[in-house]
GURO-253133 format. One record per atom (N, C-alpha, C): x, z, y; residue number from 0; residue in three letters; atom name. Coordinates in pm, 1 decimal, decimal comma, padded with zeros to 6 digits. Atoms other than C-alpha are relative to their C-alpha. Layout:
R:X:Z:Y:NUM:Ala:CA .
...
% end
This chain:
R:00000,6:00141,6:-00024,8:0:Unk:N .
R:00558,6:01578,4:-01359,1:0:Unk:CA .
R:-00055,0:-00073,7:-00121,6:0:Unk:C .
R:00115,9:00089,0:00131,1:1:Unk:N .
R:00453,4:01492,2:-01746,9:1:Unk:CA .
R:-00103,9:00008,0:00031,8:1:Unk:C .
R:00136,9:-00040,0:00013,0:2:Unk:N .
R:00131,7:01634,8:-01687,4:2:Unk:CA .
R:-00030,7:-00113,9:00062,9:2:Unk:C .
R:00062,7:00132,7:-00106,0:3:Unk:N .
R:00047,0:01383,6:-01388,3:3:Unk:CA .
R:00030,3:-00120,6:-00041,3:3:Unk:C .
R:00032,3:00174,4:00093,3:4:Unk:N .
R:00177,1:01064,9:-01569,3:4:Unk:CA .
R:-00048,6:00033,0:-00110,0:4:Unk:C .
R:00125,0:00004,7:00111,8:5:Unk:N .
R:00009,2:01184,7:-01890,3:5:Unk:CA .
R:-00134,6:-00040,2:00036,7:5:Unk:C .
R:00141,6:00017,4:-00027,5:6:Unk:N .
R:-00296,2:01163,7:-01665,3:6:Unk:CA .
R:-00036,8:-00156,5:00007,6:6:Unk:C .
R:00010,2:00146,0:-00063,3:7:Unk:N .
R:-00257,7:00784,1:-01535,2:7:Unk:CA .
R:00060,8:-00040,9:-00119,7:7:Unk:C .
R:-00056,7:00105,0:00122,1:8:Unk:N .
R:-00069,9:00641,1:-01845,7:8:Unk:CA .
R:00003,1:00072,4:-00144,9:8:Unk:C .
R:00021,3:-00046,6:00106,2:9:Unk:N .
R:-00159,5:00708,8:-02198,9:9:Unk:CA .
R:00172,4:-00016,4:-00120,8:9:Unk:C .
R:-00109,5:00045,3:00060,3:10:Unk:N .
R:00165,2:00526,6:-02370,0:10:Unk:CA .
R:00113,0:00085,8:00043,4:10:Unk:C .
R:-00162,2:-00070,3:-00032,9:11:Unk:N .
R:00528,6:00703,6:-02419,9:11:Unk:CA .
R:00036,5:-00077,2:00126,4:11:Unk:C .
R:-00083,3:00045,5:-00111,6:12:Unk:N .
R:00699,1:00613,5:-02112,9:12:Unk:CA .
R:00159,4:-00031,2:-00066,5:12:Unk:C .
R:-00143,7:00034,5:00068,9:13:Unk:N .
R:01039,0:00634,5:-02343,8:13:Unk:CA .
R:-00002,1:-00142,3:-00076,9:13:Unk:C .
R:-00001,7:00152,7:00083,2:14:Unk:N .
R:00926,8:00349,5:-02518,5:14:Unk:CA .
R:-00027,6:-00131,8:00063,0:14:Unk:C .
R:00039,0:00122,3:-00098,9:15:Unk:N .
R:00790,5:00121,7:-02238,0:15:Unk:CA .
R:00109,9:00037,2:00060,4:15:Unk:C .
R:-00175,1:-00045,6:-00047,3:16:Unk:N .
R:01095,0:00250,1:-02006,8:16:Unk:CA .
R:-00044,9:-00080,0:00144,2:16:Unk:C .
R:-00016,8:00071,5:-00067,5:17:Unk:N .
R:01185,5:00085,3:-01698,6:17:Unk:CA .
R:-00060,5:00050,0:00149,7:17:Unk:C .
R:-00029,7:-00043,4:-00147,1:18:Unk:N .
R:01214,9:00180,4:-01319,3:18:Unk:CA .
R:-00201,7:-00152,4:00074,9:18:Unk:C .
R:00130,7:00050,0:-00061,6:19:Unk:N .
R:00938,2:-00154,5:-01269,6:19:Unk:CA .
R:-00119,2:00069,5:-00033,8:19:Unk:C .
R:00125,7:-00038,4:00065,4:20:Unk:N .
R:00684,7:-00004,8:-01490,1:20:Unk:CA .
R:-00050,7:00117,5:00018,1:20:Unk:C .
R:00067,2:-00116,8:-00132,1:21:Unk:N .
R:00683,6:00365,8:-01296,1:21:Unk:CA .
R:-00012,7:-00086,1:00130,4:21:Unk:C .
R:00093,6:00066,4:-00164,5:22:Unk:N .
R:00640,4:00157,4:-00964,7:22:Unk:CA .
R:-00116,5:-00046,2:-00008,0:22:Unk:C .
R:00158,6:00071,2:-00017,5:23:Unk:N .
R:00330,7:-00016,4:-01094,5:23:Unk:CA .
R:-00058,5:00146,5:-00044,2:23:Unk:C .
R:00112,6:-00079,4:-00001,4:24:Unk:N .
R:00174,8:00320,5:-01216,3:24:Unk:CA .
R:-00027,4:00080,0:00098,0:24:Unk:C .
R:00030,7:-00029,2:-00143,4:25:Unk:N .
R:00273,1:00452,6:-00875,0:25:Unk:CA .
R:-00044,3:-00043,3:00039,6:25:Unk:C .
R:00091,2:00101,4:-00101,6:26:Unk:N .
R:00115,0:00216,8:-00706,7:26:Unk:CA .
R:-00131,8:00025,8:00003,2:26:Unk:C .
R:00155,9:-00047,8:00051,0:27:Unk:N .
R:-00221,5:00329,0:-00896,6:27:Unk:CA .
R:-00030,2:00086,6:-00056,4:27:Unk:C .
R:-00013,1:-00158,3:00022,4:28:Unk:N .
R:-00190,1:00687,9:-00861,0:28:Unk:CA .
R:-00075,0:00015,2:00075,4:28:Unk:C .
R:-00009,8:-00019,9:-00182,4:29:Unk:N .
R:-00340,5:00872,3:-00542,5:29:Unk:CA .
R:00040,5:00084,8:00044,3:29:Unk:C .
R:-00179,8:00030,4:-00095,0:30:Unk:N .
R:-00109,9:00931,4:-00289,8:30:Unk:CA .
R:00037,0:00161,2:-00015,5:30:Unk:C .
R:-00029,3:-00139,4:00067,2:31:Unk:N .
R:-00183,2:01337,6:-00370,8:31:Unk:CA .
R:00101,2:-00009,3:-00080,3:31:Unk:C .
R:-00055,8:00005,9:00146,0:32:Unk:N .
R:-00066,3:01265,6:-00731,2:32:Unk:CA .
R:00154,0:-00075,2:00024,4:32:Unk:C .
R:-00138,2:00069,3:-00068,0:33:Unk:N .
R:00230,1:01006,6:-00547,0:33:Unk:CA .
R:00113,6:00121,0:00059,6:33:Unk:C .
R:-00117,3:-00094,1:-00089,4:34:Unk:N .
R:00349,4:01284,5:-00294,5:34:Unk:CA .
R:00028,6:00093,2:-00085,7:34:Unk:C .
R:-00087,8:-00110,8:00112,0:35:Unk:N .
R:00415,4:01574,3:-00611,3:35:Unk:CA .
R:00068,6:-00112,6:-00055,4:35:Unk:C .
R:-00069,5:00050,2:00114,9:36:Unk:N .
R:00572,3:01335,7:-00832,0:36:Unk:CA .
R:00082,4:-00041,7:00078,4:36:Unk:C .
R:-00125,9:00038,5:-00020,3:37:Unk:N .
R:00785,6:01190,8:-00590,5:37:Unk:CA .
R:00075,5:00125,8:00077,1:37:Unk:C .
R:-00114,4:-00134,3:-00053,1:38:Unk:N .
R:00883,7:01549,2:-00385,5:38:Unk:CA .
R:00052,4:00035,5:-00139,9:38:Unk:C .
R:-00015,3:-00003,2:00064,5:39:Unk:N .
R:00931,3:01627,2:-00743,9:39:Unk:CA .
R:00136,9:-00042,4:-00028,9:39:Unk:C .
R:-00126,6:00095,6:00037,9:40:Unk:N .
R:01187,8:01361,4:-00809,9:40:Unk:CA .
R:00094,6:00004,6:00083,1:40:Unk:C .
R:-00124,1:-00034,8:-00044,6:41:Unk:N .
R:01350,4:01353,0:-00514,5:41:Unk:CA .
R:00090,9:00116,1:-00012,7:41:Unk:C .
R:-00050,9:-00097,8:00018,5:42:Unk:N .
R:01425,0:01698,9:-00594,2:42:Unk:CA .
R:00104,2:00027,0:-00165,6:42:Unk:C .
R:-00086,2:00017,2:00106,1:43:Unk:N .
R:01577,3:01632,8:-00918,9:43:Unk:CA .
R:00093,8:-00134,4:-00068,7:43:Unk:C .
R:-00085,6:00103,9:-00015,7:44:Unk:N .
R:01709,2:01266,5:-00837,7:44:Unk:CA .
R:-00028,3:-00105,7:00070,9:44:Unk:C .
R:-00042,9:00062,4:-00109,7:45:Unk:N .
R:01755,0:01167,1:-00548,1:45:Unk:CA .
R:-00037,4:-00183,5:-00005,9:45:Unk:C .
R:-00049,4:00150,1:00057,7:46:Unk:N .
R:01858,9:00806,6:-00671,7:46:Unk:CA .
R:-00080,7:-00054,0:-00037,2:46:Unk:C .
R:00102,7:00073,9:00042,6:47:Unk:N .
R:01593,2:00728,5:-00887,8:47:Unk:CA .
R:-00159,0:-00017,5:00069,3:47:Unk:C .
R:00138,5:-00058,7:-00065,9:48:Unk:N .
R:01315,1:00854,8:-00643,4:48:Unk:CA .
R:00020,3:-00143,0:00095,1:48:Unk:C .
R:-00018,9:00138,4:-00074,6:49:Unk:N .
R:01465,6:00590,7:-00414,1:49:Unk:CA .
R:-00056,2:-00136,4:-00047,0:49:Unk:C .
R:-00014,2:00151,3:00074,6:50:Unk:N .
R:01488,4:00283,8:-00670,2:50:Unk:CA .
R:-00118,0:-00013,5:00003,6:50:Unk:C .
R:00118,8:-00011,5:00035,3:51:Unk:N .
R:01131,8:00369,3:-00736,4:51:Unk:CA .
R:-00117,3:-00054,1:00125,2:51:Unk:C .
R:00048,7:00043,1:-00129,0:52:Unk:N .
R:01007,0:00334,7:-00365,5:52:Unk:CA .
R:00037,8:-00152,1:00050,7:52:Unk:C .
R:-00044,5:00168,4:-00035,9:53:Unk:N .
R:01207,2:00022,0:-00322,2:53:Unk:CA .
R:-00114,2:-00083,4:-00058,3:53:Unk:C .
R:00064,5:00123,2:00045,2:54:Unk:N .
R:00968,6:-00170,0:-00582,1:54:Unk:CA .
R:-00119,6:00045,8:-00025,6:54:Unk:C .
R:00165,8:-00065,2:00027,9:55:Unk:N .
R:00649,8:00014,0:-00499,2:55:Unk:CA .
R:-00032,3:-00079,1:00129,0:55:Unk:C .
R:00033,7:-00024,9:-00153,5:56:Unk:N .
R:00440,9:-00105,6:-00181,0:56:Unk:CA .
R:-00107,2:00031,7:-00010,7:56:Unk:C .
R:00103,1:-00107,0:-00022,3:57:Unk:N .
R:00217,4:00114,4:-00055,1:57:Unk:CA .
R:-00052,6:-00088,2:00182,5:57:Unk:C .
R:00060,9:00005,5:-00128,2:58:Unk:N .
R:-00008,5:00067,3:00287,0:58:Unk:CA .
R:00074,5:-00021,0:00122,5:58:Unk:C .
R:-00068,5:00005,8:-00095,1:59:Unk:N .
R:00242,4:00100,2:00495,2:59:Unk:CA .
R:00118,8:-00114,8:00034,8:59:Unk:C .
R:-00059,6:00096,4:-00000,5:60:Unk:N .
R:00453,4:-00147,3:00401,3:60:Unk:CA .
R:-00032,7:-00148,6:00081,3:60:Unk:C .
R:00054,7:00138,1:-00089,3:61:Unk:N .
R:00211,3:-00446,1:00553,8:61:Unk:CA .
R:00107,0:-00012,9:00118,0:61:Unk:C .
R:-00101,5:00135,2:-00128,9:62:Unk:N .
R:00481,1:-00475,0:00858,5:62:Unk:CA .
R:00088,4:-00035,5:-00052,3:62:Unk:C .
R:-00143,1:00051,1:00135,3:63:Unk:N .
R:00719,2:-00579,2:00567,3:63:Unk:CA .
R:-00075,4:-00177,9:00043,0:63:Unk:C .
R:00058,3:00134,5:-00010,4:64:Unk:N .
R:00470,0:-00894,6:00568,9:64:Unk:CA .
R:00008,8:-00050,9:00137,8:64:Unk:C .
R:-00046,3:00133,6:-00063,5:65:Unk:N .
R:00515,1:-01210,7:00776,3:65:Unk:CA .
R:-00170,6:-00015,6:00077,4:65:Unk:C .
R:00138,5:00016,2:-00031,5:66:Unk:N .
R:00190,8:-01294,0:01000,6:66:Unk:CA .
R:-00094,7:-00074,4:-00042,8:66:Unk:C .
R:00027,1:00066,3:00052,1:67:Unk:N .
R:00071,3:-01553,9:00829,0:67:Unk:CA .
R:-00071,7:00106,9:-00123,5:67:Unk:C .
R:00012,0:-00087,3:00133,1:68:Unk:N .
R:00049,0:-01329,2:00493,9:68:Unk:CA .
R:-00081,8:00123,6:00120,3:68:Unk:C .
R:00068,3:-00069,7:-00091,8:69:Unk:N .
R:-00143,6:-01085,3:00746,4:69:Unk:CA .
R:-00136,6:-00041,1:-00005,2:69:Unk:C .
R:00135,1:00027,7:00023,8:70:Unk:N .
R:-00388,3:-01278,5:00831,0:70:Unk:CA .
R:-00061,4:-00063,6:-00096,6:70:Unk:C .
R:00050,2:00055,3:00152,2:71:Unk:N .
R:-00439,0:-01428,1:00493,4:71:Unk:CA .
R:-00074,6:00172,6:-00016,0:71:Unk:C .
R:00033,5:-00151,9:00024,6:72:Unk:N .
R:-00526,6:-01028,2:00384,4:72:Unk:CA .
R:-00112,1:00016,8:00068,8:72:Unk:C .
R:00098,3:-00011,8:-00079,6:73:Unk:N .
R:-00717,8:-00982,1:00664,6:73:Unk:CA .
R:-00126,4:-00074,9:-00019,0:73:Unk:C .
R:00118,4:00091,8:00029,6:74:Unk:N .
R:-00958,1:-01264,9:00569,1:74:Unk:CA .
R:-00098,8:00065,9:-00143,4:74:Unk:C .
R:00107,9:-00009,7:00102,2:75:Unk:N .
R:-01060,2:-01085,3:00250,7:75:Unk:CA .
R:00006,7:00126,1:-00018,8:75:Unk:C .
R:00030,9:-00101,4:-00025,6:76:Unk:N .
R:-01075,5:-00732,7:00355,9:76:Unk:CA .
R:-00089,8:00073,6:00050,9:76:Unk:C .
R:00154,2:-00035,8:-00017,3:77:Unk:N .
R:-01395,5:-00545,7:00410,4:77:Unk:CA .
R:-00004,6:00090,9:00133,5:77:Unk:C .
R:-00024,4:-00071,3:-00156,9:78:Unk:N .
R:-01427,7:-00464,6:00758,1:78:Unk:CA .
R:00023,7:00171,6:00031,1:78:Unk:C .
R:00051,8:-00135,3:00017,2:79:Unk:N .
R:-01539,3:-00109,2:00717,8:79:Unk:CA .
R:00143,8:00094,1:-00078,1:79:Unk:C .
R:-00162,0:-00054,9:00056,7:80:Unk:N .
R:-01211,2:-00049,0:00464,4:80:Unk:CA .
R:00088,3:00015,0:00096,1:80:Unk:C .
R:-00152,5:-00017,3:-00114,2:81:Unk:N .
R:-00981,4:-00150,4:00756,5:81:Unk:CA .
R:-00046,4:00080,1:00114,7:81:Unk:C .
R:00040,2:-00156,8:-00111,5:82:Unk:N .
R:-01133,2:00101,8:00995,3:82:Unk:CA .
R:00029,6:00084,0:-00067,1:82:Unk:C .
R:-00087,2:-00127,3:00062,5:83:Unk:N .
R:-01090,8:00342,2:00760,4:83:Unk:CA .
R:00129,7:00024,1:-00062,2:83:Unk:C .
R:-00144,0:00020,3:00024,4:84:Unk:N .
R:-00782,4:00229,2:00643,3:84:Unk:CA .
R:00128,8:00069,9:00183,2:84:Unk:C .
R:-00071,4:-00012,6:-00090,9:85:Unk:N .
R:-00635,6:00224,0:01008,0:85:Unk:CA .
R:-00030,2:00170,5:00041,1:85:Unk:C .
R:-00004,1:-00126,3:-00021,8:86:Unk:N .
R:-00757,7:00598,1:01071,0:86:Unk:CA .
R:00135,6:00049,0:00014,5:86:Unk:C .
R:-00127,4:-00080,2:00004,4:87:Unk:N .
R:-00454,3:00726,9:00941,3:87:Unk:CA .
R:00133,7:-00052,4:-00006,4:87:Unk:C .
R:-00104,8:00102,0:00002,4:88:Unk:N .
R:-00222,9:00451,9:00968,2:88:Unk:CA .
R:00135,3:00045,6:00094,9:88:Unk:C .
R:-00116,6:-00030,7:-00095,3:89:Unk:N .
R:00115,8:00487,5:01169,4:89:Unk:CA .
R:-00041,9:-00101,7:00107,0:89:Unk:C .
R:-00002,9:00098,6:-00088,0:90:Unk:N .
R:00144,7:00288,6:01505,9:90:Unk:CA .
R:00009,1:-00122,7:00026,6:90:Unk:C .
R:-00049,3:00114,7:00004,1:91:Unk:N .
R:00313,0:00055,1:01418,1:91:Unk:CA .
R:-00099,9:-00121,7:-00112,5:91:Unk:C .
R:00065,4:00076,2:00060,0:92:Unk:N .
R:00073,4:-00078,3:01117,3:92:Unk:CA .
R:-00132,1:-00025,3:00111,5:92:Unk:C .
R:00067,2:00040,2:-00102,0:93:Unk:N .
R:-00203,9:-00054,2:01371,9:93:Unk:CA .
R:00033,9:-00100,5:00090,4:93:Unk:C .
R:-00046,3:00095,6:-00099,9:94:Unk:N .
R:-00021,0:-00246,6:01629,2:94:Unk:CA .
R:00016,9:-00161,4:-00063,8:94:Unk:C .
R:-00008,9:00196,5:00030,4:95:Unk:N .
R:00068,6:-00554,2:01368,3:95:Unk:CA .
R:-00122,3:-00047,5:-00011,1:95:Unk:C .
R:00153,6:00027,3:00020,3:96:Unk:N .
R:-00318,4:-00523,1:01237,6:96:Unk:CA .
R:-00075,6:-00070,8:00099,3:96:Unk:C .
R:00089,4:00059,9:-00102,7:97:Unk:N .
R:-00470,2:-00565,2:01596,9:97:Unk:CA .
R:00079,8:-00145,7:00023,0:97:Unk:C .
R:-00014,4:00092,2:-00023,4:98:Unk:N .
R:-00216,3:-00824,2:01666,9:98:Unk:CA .
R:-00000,7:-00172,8:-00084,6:98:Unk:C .
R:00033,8:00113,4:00098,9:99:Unk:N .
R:-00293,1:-01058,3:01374,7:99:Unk:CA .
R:-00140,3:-00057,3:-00018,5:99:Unk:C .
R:00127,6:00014,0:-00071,1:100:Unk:N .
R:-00659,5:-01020,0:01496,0:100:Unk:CA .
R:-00043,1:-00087,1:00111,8:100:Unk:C .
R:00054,7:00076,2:-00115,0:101:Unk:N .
R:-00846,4:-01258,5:01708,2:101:Unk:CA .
R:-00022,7:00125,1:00153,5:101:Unk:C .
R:00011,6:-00053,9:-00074,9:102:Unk:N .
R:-00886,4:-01075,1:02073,5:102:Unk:CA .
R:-00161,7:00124,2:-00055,1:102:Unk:C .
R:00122,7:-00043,8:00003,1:103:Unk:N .
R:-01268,1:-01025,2:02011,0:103:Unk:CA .
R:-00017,3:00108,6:-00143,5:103:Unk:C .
R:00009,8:-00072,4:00137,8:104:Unk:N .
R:-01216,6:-00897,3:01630,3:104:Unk:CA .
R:00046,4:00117,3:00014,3:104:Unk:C .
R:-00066,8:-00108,6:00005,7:105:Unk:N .
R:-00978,1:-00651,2:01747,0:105:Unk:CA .
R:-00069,6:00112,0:00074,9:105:Unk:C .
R:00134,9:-00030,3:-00081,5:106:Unk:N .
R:-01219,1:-00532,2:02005,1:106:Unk:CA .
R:-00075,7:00078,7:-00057,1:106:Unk:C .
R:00083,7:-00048,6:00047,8:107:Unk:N .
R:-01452,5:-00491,2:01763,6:107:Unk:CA .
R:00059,1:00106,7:-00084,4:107:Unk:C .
R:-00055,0:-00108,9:00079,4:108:Unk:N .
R:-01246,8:-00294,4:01506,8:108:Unk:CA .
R:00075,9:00140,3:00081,6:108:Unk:C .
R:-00035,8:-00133,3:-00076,7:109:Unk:N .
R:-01151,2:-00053,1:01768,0:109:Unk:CA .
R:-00100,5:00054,6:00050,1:109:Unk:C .
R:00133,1:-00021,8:00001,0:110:Unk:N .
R:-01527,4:-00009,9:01845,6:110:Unk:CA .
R:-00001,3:00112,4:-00112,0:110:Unk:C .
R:-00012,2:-00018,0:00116,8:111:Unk:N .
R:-01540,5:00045,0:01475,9:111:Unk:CA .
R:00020,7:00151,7:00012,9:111:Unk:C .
R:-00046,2:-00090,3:00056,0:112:Unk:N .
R:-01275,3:00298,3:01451,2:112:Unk:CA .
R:-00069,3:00112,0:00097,8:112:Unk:C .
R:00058,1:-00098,6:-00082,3:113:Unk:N .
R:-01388,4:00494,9:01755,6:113:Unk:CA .
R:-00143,9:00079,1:00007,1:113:Unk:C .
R:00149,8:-00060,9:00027,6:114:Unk:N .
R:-01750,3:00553,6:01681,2:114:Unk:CA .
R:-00034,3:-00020,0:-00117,8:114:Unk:C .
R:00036,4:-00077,0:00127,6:115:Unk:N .
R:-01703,2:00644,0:01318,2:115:Unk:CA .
R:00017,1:00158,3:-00006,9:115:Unk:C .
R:00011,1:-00134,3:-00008,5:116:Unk:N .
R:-01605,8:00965,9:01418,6:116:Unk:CA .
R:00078,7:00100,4:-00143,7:116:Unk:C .
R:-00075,9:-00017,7:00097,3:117:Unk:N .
R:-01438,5:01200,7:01157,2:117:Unk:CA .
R:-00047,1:-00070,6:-00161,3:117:Unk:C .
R:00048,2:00018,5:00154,2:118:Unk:N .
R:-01397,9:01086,1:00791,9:118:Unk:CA .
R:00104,9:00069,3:-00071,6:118:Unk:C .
R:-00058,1:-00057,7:00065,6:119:Unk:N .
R:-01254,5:01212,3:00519,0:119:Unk:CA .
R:00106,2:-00051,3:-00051,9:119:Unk:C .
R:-00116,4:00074,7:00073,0:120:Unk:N .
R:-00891,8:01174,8:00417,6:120:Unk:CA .
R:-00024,9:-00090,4:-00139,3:120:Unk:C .
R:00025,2:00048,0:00151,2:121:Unk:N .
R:-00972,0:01090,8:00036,3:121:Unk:CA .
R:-00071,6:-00152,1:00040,9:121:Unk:C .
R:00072,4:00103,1:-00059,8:122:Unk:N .
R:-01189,1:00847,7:00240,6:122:Unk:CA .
R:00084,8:-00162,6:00007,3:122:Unk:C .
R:-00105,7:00089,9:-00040,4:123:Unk:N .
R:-00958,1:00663,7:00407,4:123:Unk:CA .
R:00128,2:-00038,0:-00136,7:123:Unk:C .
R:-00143,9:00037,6:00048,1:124:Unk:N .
R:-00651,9:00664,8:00165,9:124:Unk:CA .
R:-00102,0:-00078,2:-00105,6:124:Unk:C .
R:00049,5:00112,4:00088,9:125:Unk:N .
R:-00879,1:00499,1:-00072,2:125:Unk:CA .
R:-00057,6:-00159,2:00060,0:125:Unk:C .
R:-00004,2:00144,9:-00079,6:126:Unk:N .
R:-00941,3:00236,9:00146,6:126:Unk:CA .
R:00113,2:-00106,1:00009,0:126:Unk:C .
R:-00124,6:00053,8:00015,5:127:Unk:N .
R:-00619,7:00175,0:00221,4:127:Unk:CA .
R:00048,7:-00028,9:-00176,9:127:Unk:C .
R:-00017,7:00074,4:00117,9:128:Unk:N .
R:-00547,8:00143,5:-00156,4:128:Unk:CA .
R:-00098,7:-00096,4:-00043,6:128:Unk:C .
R:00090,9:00128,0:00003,3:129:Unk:N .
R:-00836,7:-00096,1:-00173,4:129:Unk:CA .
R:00087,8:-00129,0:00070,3:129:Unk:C .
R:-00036,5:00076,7:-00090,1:130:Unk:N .
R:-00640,4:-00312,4:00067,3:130:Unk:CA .
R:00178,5:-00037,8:-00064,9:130:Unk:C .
R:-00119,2:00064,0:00104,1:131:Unk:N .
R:-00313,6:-00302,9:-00132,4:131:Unk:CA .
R:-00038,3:-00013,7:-00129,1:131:Unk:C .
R:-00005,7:00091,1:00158,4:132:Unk:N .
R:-00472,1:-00431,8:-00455,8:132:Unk:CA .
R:-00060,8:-00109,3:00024,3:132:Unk:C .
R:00042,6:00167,3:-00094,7:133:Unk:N .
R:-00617,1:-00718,6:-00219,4:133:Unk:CA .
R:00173,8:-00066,4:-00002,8:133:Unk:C .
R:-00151,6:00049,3:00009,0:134:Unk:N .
R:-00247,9:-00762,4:-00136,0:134:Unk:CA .
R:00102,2:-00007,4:-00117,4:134:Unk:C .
R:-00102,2:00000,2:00130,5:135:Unk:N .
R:-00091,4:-00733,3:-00501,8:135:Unk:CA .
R:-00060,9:-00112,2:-00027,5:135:Unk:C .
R:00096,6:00110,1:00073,3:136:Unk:N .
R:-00390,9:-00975,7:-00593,1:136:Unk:CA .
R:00066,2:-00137,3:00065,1:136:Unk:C .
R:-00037,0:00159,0:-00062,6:137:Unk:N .
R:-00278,8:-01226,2:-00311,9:137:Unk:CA .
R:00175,3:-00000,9:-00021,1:137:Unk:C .
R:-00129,9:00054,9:00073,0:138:Unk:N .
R:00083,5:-01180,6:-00421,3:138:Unk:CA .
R:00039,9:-00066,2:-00108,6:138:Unk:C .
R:-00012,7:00038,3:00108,2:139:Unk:N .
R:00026,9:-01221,5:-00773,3:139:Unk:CA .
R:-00069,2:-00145,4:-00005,9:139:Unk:C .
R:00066,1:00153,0:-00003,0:140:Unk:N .
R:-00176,1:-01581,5:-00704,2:140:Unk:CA .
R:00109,9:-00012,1:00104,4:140:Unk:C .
R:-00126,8:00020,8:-00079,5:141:Unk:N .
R:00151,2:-01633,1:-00475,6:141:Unk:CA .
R:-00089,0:-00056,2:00107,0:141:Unk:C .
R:00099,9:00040,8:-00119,1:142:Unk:N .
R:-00114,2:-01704,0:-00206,6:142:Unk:CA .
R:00092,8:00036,8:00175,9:142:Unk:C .
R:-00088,1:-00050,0:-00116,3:143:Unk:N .
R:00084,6:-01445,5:00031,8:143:Unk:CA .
R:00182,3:00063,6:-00082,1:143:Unk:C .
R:-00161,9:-00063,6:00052,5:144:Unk:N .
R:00499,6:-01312,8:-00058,5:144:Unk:CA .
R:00000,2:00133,6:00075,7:144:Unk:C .
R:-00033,8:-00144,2:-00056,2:145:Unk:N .
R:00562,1:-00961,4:-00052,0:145:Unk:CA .
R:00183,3:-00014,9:-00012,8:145:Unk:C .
R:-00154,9:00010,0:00027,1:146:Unk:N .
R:00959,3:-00969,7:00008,5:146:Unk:CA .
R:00042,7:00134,4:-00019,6:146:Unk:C .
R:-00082,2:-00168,2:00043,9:147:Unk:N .
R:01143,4:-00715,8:-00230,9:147:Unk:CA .
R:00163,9:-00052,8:-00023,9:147:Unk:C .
R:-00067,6:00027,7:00025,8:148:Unk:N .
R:01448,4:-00884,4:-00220,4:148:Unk:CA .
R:00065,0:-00108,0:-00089,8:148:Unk:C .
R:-00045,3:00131,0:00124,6:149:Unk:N .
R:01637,1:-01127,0:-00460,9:149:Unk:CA .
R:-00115,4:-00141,6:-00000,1:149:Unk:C .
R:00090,2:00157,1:00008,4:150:Unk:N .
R:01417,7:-01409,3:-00618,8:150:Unk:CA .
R:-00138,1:-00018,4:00140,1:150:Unk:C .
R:00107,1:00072,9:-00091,3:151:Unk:N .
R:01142,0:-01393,0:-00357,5:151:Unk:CA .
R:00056,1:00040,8:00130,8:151:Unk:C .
R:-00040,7:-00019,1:-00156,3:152:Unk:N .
R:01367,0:-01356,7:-00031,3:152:Unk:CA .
R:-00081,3:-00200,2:00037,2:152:Unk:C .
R:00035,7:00148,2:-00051,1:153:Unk:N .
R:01203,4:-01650,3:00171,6:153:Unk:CA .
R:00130,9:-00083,1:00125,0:153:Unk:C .
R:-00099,5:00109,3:-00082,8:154:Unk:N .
R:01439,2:-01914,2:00343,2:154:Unk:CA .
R:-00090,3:-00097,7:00117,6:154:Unk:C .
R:00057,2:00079,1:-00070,0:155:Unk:N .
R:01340,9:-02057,5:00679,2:155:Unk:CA .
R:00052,7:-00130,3:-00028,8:155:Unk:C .
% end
């Protein structure tokens, strides 16, 4: 597990520290380098493997977001990414995707996905991480709210 954060972070980790500061280099790992380090962890703590996932979001998370914050995203996502993004998506992110879509857009992106024909995993998952540093970007300009709890729970 040193080896693979030696690769992504040059600095002691004992000296920076902190449960936020492995979630952001998770976040900008790939998801290879994600799935050892965290079977890894869960295998030697449980607990912290958890805490760690709590304040990471990854691709899948988008049905965490509100529709609004959807189609904000959607507006500055590169068509071609979210086809390949949705490839390997679960059902359910597909299902909020098309429905935050105009009829005709969705249409088209199912066009899209269907007559690209195979691509390559590495393909896709980099897409999809293209699409969550769109979404960290529009969190961090508080444009869209990613809700992790506490200070940014939103109140109707």
């Amino acid at each position: 597990m040193e080896r693979k954060f030696e690769s992504v972070a040059s600095v002691d980790l004992l000296e920076v520290g902190g449960i936020n500061y492995i979630a952001e280099i998770m976040n900008n790992i790939d998801r290879g380098t994600e799935k050892f380090i965290f079977d890894e962890l869960n295998r030697i703590d449980p607990k912290l493997s958890d805490e760690i996932r709590k304040r990471m979001f990854v691709f899948e998370d988008i049905v965490t977001l509100d529709n609004a914050s959807i189609q904000r995203v959607l507006r500055e996502v590169d068509t071609r990414d979210l086809a390949l993004a949705l490839k390997i998506s679960s059902e359910d992110v597909v299902n909020i995707i098309y429905r935050n879509l105009s009829k005709r857009a969705s249409q088209t992106l199912r066009e899209d996905i269907e007559f690209m024909g195979p691509v390559r995993l590495i393909e896709a998952e980099s897409a999809q991480q293209r699409i969550v540093g769109i979404i960290r970007t529009l969190d961090e300009t508080n444009e869209i709210v990613i809700s992790r709890g506490g200070d940014n729970v939103i109140i109707p």
